[in-house]
N, C-alpha and C positions, 0 to 999 in steps of 0.2 A: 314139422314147422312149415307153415304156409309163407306167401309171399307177402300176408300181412303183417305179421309177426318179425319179418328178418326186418322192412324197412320199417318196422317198429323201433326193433332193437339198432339199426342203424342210425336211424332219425336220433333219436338219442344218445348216441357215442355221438356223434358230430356235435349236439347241442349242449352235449356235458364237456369236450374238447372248450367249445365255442365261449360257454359262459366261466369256465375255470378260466380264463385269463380275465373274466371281470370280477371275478371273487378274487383272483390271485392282486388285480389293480390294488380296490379297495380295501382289503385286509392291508396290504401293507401300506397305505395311504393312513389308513386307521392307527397302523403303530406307532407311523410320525405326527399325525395332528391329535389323536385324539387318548394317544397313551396306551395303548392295548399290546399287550406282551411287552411291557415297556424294558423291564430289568431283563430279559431274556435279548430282544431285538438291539438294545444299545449295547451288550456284551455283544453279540455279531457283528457293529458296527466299529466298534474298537478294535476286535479283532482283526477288522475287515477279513476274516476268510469262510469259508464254506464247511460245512461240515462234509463227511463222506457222503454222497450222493445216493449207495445204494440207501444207506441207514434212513436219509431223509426221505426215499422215494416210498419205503414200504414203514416204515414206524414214526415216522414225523407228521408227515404230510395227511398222509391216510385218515388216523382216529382223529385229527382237529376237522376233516370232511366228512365224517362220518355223518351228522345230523342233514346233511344236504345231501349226500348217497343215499340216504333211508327215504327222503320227502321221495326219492325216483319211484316207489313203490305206490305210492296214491295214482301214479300212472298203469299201473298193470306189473303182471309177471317179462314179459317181455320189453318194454320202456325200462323196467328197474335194472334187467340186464345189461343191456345197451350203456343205460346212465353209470350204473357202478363200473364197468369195465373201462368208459369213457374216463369216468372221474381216476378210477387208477392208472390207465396210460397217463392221463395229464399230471397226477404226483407223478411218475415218473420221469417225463420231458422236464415237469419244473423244476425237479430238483436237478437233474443232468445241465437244462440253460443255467440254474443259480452256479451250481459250480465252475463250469468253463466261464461263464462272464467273470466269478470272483479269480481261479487261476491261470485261465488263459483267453483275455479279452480278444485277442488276433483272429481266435478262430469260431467266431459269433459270426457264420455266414449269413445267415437268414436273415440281420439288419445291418446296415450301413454301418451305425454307430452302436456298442455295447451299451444300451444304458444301463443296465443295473450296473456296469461296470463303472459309467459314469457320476450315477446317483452314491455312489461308493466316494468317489475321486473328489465329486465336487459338488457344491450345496451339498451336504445332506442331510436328506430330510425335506427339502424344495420342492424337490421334480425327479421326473424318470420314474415312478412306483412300479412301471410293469417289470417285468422279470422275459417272458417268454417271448413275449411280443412290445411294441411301443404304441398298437393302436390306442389303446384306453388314454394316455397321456397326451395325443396327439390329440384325441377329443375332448378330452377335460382342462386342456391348457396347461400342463404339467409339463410336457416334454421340453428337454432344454440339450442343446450342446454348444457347447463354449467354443465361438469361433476359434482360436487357436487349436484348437482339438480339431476341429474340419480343416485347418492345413497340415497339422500336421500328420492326419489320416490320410490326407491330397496327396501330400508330398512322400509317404512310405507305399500308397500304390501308382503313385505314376511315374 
């Protein structure tokens, strides 16, 4: 494996990291405006809870990415690499952020504010669609946190 080849397959884990949070955005933007998984996605929203996270990281997550793991292959043998292993660590972080934001909002280090926690809490269906990150919602106008929620986040870390 040459040097072109590894930052083939690396170029590609980062790009499939990178764009799974905007397929992760829109897919679940899709469920609320536009009805897509609708009798499945409002039983998770009732429930508000998370299924097991291994189960969703390798048999959920995976075969519904499946047709956009395969497009990695019009790239080469080594891009396809890269991309499907990308795409599977990120089922895995997604589903791992989906669960801790649904049972344990506290320990969502990586943002300020839990939004999938919050998109749970309040509106939903409005705002917050990201799961792993909040950048997509911050660009698309989605992002929301209910001042009271920012004192009372204030007031339990200072």
């Amino acid at each position: 494996m040459g040097m072109e080849a590894i930052l083939t397959c690396l170029g590609a884990f980062g790009l499939a990291l990178f764009l799974g949070t905007l397929v992760e955005y829109w897919a679940h933007r899709a469920m609320h405006e536009w009805g897509f998984f609708y009798e499945r996605h409002w039983a998770h929203h009732k429930a508000n809870h998370a299924r097991e996270w291994l189960w969703d990281a390798f048999f959920y997550y995976p075969p519904m990415a499946l047709p956009l793991i395969l497009l990695g292959y019009l790239g080469g043998w080594w891009f396809f690499l890269g991309w499907a292993l990308g795409g599977l660590v990120y089922a895995f972080v997604m589903s791992l952020a989906h669960m801790v934001q649904h049972h344990h909002p506290r320990r969502v280090f990586w943002m300020r504010y839990p939004i999938h926690y919050l998109h749970h809490r309040f509106h939903k269906g409005r705002n917050n669609y990201g799961v792993v990150t909040c950048w997509w919602d911050r660009l698309f106008g989605t992002y929301h946190v209910p001042r009271f929620y920012v004192r009372e986040c204030d007031a339990r870390s200072g």
